[in-house]
DRENMILUM-554161 format. One record per residue: residue in one letter; x negated, y negated, z negated of N, C-alpha, C, O in turn. Coordinates in steps of 0.05 Angstrom, whole numbers, plus 32768, in hexadecimal, padded with zeros to 4 digits. Example, Ala and Ser with C-alpha at 12.3 -4.5 7.8 and 13.67 -1.06 7.14 Angstrom:
// residues 2
a7EF880727F647F0A805A7F647EF880427F647EE380427F57/s7EFF802D7F727EEF80157F717EFE7FFF7F637EF47FE97F5F/
END
This chain:
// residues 171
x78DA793F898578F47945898F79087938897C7903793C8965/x7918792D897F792E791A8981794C7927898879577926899E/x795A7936896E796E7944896D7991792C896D799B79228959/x799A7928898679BB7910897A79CD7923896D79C7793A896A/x79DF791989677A03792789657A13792389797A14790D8984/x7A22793789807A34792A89947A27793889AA7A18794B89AA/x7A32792A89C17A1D793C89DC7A08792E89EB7A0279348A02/x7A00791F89E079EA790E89E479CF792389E179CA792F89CC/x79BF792489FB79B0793C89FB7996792E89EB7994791689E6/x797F794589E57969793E89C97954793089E07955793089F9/x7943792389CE7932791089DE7919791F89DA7918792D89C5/x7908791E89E578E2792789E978D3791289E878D3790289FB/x78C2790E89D078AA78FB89D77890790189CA788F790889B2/x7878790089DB7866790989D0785278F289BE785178DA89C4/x784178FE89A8783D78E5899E782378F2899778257909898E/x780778E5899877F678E7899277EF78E1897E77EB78C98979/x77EB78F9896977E678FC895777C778E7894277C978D58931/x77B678F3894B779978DD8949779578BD894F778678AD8943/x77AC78B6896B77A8789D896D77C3788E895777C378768954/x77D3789B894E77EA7894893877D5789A892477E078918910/x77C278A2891C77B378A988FD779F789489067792788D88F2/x77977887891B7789787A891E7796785A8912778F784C88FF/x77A77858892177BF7841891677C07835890777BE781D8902/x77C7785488F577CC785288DD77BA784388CC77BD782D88C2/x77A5785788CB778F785088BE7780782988BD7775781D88AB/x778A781D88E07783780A88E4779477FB88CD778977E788C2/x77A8780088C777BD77EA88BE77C077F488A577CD77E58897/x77B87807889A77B7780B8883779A77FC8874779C77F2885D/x778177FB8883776C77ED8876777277CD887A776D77BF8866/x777E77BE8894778877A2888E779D779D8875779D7786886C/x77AB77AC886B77B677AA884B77A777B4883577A977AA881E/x779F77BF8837778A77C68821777A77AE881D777877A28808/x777077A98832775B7790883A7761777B8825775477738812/x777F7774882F779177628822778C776388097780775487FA/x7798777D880377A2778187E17781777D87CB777E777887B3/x776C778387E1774E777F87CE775A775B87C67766775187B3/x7751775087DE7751773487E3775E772187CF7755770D87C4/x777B772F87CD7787772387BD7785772F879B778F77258787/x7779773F879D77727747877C7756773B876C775477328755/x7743773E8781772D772E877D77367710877377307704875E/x7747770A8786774F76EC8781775C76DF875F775976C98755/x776976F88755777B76FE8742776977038730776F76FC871A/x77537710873477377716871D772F76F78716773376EC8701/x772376ED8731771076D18729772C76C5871F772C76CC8708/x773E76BA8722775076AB8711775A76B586F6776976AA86E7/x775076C886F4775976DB86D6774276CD86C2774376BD86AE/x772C76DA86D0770C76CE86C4770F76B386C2771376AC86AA/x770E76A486CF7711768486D57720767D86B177177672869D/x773B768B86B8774A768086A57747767D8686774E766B8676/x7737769D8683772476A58664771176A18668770B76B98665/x77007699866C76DE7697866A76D8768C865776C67696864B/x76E5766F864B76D97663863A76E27663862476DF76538612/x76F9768386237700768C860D76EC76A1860276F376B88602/x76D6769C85F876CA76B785EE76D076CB85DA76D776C285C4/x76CE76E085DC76DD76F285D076BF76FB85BB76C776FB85A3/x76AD76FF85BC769F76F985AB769F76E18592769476DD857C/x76AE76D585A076B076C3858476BE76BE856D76BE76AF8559/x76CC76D3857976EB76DB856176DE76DC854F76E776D58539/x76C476E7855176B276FF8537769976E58533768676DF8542/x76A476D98519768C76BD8511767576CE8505767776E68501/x765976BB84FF764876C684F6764E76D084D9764376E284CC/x765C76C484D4766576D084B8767776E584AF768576E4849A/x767776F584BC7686770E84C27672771D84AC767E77268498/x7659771F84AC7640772A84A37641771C84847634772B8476/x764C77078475764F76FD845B766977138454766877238441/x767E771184667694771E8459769277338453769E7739843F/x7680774B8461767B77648461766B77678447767177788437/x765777568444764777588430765377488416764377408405/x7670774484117680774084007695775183FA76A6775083E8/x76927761840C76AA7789840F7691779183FE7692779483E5/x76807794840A767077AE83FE766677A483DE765E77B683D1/x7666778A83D37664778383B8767A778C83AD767977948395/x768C778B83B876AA778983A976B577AE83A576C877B9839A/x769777B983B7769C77D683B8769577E983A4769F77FF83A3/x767D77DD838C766C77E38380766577D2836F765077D78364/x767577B68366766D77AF8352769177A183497698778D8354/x76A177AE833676B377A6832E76AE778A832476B3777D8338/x76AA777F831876A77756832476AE774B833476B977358335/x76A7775D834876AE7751836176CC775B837676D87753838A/x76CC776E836376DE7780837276F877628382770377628398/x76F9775B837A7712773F837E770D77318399771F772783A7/x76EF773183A176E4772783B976F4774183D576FA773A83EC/x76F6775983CA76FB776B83DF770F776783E9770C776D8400/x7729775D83E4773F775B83F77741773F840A774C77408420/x7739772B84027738770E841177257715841F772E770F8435/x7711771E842376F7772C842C770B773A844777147730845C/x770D774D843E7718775E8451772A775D845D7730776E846D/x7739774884597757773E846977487728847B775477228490/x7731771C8477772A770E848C771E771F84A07726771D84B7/x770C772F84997708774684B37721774F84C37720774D84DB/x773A775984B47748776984BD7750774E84D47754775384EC/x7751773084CA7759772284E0774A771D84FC775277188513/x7733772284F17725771785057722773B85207718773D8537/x772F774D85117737775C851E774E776185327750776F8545/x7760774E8526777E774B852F777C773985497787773E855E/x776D772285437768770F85547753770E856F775076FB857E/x7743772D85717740773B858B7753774A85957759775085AC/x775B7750857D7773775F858D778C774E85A07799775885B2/x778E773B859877A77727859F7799771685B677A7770E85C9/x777B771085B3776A770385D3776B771485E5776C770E85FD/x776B773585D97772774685F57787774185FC778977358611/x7798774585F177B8774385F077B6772E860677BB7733861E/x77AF771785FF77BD76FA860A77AE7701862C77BA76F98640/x7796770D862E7788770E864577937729865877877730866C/x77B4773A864A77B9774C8655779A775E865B778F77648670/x7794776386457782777B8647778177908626776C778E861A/x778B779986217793779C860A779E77B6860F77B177BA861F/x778E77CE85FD779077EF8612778977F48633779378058642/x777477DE8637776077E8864E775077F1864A774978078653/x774577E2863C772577F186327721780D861E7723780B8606/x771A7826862B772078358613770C783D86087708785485FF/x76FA7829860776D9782785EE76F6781B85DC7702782B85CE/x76FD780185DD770877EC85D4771B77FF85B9771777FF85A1/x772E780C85CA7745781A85BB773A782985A477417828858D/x7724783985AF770F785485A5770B78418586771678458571/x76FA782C858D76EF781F8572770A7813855F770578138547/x7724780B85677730780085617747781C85487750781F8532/x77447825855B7748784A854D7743784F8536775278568524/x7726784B8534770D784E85237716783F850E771B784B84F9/x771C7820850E770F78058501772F781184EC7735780D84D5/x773C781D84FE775D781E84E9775B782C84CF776A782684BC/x774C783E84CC774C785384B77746784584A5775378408492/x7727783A84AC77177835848F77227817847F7723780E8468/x772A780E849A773B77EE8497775877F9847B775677ED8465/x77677806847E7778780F84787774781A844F77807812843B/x775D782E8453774D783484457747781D842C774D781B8415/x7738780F843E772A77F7842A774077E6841D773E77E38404/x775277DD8428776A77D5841E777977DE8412778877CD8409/x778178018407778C780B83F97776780283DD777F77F383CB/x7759780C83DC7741780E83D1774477F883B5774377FB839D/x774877E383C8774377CA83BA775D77C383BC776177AD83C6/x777677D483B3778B77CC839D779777D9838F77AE77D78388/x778377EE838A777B77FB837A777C781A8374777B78298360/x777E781B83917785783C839477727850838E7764785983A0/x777178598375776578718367775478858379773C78858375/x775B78908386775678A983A1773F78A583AD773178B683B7/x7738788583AC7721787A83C0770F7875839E7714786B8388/x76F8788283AA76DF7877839176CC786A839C76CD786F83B3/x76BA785A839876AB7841839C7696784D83B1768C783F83C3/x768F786683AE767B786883BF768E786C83E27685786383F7/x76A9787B83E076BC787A83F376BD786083FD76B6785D8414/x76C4785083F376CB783083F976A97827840C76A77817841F/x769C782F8404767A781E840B767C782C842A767878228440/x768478438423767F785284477694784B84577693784F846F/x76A87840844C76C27838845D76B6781E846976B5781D8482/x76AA7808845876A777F48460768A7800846F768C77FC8487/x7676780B846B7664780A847E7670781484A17666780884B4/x7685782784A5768D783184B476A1781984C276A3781484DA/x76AC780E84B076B477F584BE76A877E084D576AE77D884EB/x769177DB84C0767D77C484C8767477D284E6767777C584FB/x766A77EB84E7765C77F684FD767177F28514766B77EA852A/x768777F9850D769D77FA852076A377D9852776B077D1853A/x769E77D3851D76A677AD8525768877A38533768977908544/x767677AC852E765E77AC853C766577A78557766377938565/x766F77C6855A766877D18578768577B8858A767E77AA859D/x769E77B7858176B077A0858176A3778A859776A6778685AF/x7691777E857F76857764857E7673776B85967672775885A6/x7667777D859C7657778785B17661779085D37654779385E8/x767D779185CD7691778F85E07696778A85E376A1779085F8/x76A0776B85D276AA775285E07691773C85F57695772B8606/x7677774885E9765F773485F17657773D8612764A772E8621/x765F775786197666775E8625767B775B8638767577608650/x76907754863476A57754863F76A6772F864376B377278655/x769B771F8633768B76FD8636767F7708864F768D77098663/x766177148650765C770F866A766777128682765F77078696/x767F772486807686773586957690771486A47687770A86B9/x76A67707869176B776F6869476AC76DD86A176B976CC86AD/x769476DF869D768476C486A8767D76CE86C5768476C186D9/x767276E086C6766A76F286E3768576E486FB769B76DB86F8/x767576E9870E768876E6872176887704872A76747713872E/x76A6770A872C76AF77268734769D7737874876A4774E874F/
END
């Protein structure tokens, strides 16, 4: 029913309910349809564009020398001097997944990603007070920071090798 102003009398029309939901429904899955079509499309050109950026590779084999030049520098004052050049290259090679997400607009999607990244801040933070000479932290503190590190950059490195295959995959 169809109410005018004025003296224009109200109008009646009947409208079937189910075949308007039917309609509906038709023209709502031809855009949907669409909107897959064109997102899929937007995936493989995303992928296309990073693939032969591997994100595993941020993290060189020698990630495993540096660590094992933290934990000297953790427990044997000699070396203690190795711990901050040591550890500012980790912290980079941390920064610099972080900034390949970034560049790949994915950066706070992943919330394994965030979770570990959470993690990697404390002891990161930690080790760097440690080794300039902050009293509070004692050597056996510093050894578990960096072991807790390392594990946490592990799993990282295990999520980017991961997130390599995904990239190669076709959607």
């Amino acid at each position: 029913m169809t109410m005018y102003s004025g003296d224009k009398e109200y109008e009646m029309r009947y409208i079937e309910i189910p075949s308007l939901i039917e309609k509906q429904q038709v023209y709502l899955g031809e855009i949907l349809s669409k909107v897959m079509v064109e997102l899929e499309k937007q995936e493989v050109e995303h992928r296309a564009m990073h693939k032969d950026k591997k994100l595993a590779g941020i993290f060189p084999p020698t990630i495993s020398y540096h660590f094992s030049k933290i934990y000297e520098a953790t427990y044997n004052r000699d070396s203690f001097f190795l711990g901050t050049p040591n550890l500012t290259i980790i912290a980079k090679y941390v920064e610099n997944f972080k900034d390949e997400l970034s560049i790949r607009d994915e950066w706070g999607v992943y919330e394994s990603i965030d979770y570990h990244y959470e993690l990697i801040d404390y002891p990161l933070k930690r080790l760097q007070s440690y080794f300039k000479g902050d009293d509070s932290i004692n050597e056996k503190d510093a050894y578990i920071y960096a072991s807790f590190l390392s594990a946490q950059l592990n799993s990282i490195q295990e999520i980017a090798k991961e997130l390599d295959k995904e990239y190669e995959s076709a959607p």
